[in-house]
C-alpha positions in Angstrom: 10.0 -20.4 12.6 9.0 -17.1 13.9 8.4 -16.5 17.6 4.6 -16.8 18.6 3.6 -13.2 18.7 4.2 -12.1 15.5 1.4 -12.6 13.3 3.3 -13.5 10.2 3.1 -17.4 8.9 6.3 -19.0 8.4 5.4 -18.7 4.3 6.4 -15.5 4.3 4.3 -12.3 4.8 0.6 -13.5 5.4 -1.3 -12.2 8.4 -4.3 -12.0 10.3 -4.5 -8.3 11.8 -6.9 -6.9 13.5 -7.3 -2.8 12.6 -8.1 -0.6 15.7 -11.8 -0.5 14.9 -11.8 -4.2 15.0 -12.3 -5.3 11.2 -10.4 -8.7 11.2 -7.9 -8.6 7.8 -6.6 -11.0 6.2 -3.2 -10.1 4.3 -1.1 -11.8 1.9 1.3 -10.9 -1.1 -0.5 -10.5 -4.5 -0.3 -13.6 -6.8 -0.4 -13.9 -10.8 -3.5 -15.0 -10.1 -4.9 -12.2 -8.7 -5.0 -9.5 -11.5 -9.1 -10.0 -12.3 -9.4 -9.5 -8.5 -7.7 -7.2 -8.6 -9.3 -5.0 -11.5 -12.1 -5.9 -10.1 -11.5 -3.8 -6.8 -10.1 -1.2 -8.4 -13.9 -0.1 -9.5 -14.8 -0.4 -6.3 -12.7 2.5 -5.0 -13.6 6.3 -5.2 -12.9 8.4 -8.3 -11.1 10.7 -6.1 -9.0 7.7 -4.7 -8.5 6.9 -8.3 -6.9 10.1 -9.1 -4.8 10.2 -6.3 -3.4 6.6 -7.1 -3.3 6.8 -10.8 -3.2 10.6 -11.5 -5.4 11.5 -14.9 -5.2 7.4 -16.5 -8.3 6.6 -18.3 -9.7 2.8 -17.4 -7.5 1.0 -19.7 -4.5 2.6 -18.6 -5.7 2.0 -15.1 -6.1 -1.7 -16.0 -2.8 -1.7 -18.1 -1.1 -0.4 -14.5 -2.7 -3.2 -12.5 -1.3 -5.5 -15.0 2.4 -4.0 -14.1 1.0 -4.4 -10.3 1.6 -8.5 -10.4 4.1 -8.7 -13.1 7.0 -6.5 -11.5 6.6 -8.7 -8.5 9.9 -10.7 -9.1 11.4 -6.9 -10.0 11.6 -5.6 -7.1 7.7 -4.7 -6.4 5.9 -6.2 -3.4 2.0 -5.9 -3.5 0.3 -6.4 -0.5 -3.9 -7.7 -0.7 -5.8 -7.1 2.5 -9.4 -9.2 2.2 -12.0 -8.9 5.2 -13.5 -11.6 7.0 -15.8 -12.7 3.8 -12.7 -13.0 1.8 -13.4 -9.6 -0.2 -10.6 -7.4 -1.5 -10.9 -4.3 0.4 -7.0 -2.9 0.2 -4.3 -3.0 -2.3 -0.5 -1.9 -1.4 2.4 -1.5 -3.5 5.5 -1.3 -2.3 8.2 -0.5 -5.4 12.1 -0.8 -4.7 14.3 2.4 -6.0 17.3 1.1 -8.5 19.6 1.3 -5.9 18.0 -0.9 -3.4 17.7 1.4 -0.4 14.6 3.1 -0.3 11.1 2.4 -1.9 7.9 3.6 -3.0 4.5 3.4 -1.4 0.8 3.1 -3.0 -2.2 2.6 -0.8 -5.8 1.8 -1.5 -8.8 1.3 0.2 -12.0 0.5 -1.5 -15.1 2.8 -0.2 -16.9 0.5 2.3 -13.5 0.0 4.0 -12.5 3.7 4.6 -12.5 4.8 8.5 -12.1 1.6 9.9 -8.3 1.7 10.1 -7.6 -0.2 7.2 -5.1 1.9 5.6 -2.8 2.2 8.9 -3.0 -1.5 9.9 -1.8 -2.8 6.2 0.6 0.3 5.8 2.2 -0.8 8.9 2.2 -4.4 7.0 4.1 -3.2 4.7 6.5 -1.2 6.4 7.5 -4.3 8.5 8.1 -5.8 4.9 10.2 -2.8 4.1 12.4 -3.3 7.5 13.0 -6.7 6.8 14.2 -6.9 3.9 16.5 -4.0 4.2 15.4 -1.1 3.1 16.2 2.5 4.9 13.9 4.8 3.9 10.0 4.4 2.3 8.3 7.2 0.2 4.9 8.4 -0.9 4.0 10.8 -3.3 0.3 12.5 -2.2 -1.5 14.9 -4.6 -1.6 18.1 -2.2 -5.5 17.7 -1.6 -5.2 13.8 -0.7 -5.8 15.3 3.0 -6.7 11.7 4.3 -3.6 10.4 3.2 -1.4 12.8 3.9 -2.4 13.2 7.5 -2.2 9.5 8.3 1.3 9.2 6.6 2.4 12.1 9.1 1.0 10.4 12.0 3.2 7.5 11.1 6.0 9.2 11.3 6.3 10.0 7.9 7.9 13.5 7.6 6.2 15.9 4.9 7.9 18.1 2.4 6.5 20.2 -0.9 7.3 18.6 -4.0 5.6 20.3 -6.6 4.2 23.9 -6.1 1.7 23.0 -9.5 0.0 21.2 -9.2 0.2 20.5 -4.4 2.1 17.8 -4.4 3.9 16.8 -0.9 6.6 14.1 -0.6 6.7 12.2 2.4 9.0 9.8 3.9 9.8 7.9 6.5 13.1 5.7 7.9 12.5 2.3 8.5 16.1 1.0 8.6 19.8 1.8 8.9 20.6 4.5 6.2 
């Protein structure tokens, strides 16, 4: 059984978190269960948010996405659902293992009524705990070069920025979480 201050449940990685500006989350991993939810927030966040998360995918490739959201879960995926106090979906993270086990991928959302509130950096730490603990060295994001938000909160995480793509901006970011 964990020790008392951590805020993880002995189920595995659910937690009650508080974000900085004091919106109470509620986080847990995504379930099969969860896809219409799921969809369901997805058209609640930005069209610019969209972009950055899913590049230039119509809807249906959107929703085909989500569907690969829940079923890689057992493949080495772990998406992470933070819900506020009235149970809503208001933040989706995906974090997706690399074939060779050691590092991993990052995917953040937050739908629009949740932005500023420090959603994205209390569940991002979420799931970079995740990441320690089970292993992995090194977690990556891949932010279109005008994703300012993002990119500036990744950096003040630690994360260390790098260009990937001269065209269109894209910046690479990374961060160690582990032993390499």
């Amino acid at each position: 059984m964990p020790s008392v201050d951590l805020p993880f449940d002995r189920n595995g990685w659910v937690a009650d978190l508080t974000t900085r500006a004091g919106v109470k989350l509620h986080i847990r991993p995504a379930a099969g269960t969860d896809l219409a939810e799921i969809t369901t927030f997805f058209r609640t966040v930005g069209v610019e948010d969209l972009h950055h998360r899913f590049s230039n995918a119509t809807e249906q490739a959107r929703d085909a996405a989500l569907s690969t959201i829940i079923a890689n879960q057992d493949l080495g995926s772990m998406t992470f659902l933070a819900f506020d106090r009235e149970q809503v979906l208001i933040a989706c993270a995906t974090l997706s293992d690399a074939p060779q086990g050691h590092s991993a991928d990052v995917a953040l959302s937050v739908g629009e009524s949740a932005k500023g509130k420090g959603v994205s950096w209390t569940l991002l730490e979420h799931v970079l705990a995740y990441a320690r603990s089970h292993g992995l060295a090194l977690v990556t994001s891949l932010e279109s070069g005008d994703d300012r938000a993002a990119i500036n909160l990744e950096r003040e995480m630690g994360f260390v920025a790098r260009l990937s793509s001269a065209n269109p901006v894209e910046i690479s970011l990374s961060k160690v979480v582990g032993d390499t």
